[in-house]
N, C-alpha and C positions, 0 to 999 in steps of 0.2 A: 601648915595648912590643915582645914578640918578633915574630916573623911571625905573620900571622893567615890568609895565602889560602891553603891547604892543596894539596897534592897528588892526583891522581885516586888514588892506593893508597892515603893517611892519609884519605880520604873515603870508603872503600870499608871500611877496617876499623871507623872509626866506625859506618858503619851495621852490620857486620857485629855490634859490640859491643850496638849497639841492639836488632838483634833478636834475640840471644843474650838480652837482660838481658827482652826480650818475650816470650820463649818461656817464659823462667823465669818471669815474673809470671804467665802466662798459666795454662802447666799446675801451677806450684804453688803458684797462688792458691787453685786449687779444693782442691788439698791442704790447704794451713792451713785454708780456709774449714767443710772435714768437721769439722778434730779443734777451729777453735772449737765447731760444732755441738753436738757432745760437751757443752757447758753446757748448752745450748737446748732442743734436738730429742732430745738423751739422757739429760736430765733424770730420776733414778728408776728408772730401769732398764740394769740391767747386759749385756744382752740386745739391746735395741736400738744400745748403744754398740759393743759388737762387730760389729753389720751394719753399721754406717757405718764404722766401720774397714776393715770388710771390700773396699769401693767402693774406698779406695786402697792397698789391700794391694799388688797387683801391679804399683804402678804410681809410686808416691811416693819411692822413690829412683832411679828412672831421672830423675825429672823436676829433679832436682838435679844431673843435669848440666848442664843448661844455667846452673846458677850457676857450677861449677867450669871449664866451657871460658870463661863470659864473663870471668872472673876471669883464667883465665889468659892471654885472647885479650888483654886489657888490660894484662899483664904484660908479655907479649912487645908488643905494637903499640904500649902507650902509659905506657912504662915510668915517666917521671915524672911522670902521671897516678896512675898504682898506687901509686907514694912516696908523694906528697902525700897521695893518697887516703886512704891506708891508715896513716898515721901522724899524722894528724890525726884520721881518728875512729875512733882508736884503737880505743875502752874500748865505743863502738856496734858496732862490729864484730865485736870479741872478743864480746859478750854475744850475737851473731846465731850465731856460730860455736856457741861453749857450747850456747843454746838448739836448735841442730839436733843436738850429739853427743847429748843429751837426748832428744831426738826419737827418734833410733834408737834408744836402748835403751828409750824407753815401746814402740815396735812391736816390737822383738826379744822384752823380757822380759813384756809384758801377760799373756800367753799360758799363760808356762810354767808356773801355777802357777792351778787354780780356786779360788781364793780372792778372796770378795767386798772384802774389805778391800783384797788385792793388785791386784786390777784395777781398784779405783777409784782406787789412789792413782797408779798409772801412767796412767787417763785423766784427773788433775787433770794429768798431768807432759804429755801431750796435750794440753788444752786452754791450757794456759801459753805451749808450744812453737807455738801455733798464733797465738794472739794477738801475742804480742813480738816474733819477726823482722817480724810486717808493720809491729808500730807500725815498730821502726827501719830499715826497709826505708823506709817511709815520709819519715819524718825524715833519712835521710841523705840520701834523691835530693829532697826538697827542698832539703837546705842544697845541695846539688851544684849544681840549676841556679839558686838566689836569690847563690849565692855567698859565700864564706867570707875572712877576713882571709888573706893570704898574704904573707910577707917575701921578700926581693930574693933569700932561699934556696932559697925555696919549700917553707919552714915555713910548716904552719897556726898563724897566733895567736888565732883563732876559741877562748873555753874553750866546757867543756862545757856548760856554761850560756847561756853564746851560742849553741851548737848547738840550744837549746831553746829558740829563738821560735816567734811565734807561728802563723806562715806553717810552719815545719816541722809544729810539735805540729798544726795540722789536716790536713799532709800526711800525718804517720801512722796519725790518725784514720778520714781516707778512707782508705788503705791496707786497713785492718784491714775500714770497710765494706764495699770493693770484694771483698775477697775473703771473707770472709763470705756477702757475697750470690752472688757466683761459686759458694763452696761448698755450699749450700744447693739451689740451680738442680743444681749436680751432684748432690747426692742425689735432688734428683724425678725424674732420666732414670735413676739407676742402682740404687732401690727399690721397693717393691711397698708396699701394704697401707696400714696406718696411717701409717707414716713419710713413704710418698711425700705423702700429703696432709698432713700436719702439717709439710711441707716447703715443699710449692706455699702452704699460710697463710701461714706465714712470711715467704717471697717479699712478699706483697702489704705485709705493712707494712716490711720492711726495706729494702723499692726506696728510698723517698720518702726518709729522711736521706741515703742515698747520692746521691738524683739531687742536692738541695739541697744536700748539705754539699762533693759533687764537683765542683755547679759553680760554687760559690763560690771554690773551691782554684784550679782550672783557670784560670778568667778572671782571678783575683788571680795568678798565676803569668802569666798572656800579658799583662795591663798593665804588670805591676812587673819583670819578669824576663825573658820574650823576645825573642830576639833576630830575628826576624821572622814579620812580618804571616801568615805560609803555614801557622804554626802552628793559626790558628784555623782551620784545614780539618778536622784530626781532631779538634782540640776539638766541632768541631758533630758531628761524626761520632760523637762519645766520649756527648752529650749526646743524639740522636736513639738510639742504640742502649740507654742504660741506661732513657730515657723507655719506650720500645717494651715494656722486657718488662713493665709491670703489663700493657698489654693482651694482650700474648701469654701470662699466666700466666692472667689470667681465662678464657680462651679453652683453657684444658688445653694450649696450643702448648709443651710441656715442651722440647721437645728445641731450637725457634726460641729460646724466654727465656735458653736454654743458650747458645748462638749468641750472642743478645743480650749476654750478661754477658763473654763473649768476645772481643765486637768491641769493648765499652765499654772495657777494660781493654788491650786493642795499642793501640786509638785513644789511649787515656790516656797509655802509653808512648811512642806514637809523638811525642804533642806536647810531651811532657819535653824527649826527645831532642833532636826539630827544634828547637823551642825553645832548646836549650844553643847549639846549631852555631855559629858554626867555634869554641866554648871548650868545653873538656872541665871546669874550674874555675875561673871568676873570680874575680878577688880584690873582693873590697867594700871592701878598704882603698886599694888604689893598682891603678888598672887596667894597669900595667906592667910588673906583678908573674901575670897571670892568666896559666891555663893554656891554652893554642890546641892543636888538632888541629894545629897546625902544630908547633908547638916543643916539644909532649910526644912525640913518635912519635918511634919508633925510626928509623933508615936505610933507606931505599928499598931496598936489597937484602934486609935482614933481612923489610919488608912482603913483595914478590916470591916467600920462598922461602916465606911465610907461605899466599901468597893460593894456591899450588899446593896446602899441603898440603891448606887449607881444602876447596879443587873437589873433592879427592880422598877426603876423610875423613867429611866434614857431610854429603853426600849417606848414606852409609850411614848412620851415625846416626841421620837423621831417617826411613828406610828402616826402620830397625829399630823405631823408637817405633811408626811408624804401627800396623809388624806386632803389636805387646805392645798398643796400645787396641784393635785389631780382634781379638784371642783373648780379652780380656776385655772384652768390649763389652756385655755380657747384663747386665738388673738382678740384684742379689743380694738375697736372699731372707733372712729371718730364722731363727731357732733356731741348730744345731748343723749346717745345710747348709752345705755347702763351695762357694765361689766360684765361677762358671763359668770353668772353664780352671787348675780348680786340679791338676788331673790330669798336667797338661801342666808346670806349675810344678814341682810334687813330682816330675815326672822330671827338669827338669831342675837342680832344686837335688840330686839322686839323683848326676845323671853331675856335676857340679861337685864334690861332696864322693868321688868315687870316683877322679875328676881328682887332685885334691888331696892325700889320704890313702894314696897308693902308695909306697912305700917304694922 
């Protein structure tokens, strides 16, 4: 087996990779969780689809960055990590890719055109795009931490059909609950009227499969695949905070249940992660073959010139998100009203296209 006891800067980008891939689960969970809704809560009406779209207009492609830095943060840090990764599942990935270039054009083109036939068919390419990356968002970061076949090249031999057991298929099950019910919790703090309450119903019965089906995933994941006992801290953590919101939603605690689904879902992430540590992928076929935060990572220089630029860049970043949820922080309303803080948008998609279009 290669090295296993890692470095304090290959520890450091791991966790950094962690909470990139938690920030993504986090804020664009509640993303897919809206455009599943779209089935559910927008059922029949063309009208109410649009205010819940409305909730992550401003805000659902910033939160894709933290896939594209986690991506790339494991490209440069944990380069035969990304190999492996990314060339064993393959055909899961490529279809998560696909289903977000999808994504954009159901929010670019929904719009352009009032036609009830055009905007339904673009909220079916919505509610698609909402449901599939979490199933195989699901399904991948189970086979990642249950572990896949890997040869002395560090080829996956794992087919696709072994990537579809059973411990995955209920990881992406929960996936899709988890953020469902995230997404829904986000509509009761960011609508009015009938929606917000046919959101907060919702809530009460889509907790209980999530809390049940979550924590069967979880504890089957820290018996059979854990690499240490410390994992069960956020697993309780992950388990007391999705329990809490039926009472905080009975309770009208809209924005706490919000919090709740929040902390369920980093908790969740965080005992993935911890869970995996010191292997980024194991092999289930020859454990001398698995991948260590030790012998995937780049060069101690290459992390160094990494961990500067990180201090220097990710602060602003997350500077800037906070600013984009606090201008759009206000519930939106139904009909033909415009977003709170759309004013500010339209100016500045105004100077960006005036940016742009100069000759």
């Amino acid at each position: 087996m290669g090295p296993i006891d890692p470095t304090a800067l290959q520890t450091i980008w791991f966790i950094l990779i962690a909470v990139l891939f938690l920030g993504y689960f986090v804020l664009e969970g509640f993303d897919f969780g809206v455009q599943m809704n779209l089935a559910s809560l927008g059922k029949g009406s063309r009208e109410r689809r649009g205010t819940m779209l409305k909730t992550i207009g401003p805000v659902w492609d910033g939160n894709e960055v933290w896939l594209l830095v986690g991506g790339g943060a494991m490209f440069a840090a944990f380069p035969e990590w990304y190999a492996t990764l990314f060339s064993g599942f393959y055909l899961a990935l490529l279809l998560i890719l696909v289903a977000l270039i999808l994504r954009v054009c159901a929010f670019k083109w929904r719009s352009k055109r009032s036609d009830a036939r055009w905007e339904n068919s673009w909220d079916a390419v919505h509610i698609i795009t909402g449901f599939l990356p979490a199933l195989l968002w699901g399904v991948a970061f189970s086979n990642i931490v249950a572990g896949v076949g890997i040869d002395e090249n560090s080829w996956v031999t794992t087919s696709l059909l072994g990537l579809l057991n059973p411990f995955a298929l209920l990881g992406g099950i929960v996936f899709v609950l988890l953020f469902w019910l995230h997404g829904t919790a986000y509509l009761a703090i960011r609508t009015t009227g009938a929606l917000r309450a046919d959101a907060n119903r919702q809530i009460t019965w889509l907790a209980w499969p999530t809390i049940v089906l979550g924590a069967v995933y979880l504890i089957w994941n820290q018996l059979a695949h854990s690499h240490t006992w410390l994992a069960w801290l956020p697993l309780l953590i992950a388990a007391v905070a999705l329990v809490a919101v039926v009472p905080l939603n009975r309770m009208g605690r809209e924005g706490a249940a919000f919090v709740a689904t929040t902390v369920g879902i980093g908790a969740a992430a965080v005992h993935l992660f911890l869970g995996l540590f010191p292997y980024v992928l194991p092999s289930s076929t020859d454990a001398a073959n698995s991948l260590t935060v030790a012998n995937a990572s780049s060069s101690e220089h290459t992390l160094l010139v990494m961990t500067i630029a990180g201090v220097v860049l990710l602060p602003i970043v997350i500077a800037y998100q906070i600013w984009a949820y606090w201008v759009f922080r206000h519930r939106v309303t139904g009909g033909d009203s415009p977003a709170p803080g759309a004013e500010l948008l339209e100016k500045a998609r105004g100077g960006y296209r005036r940016a742009f279009e100069q000759d």
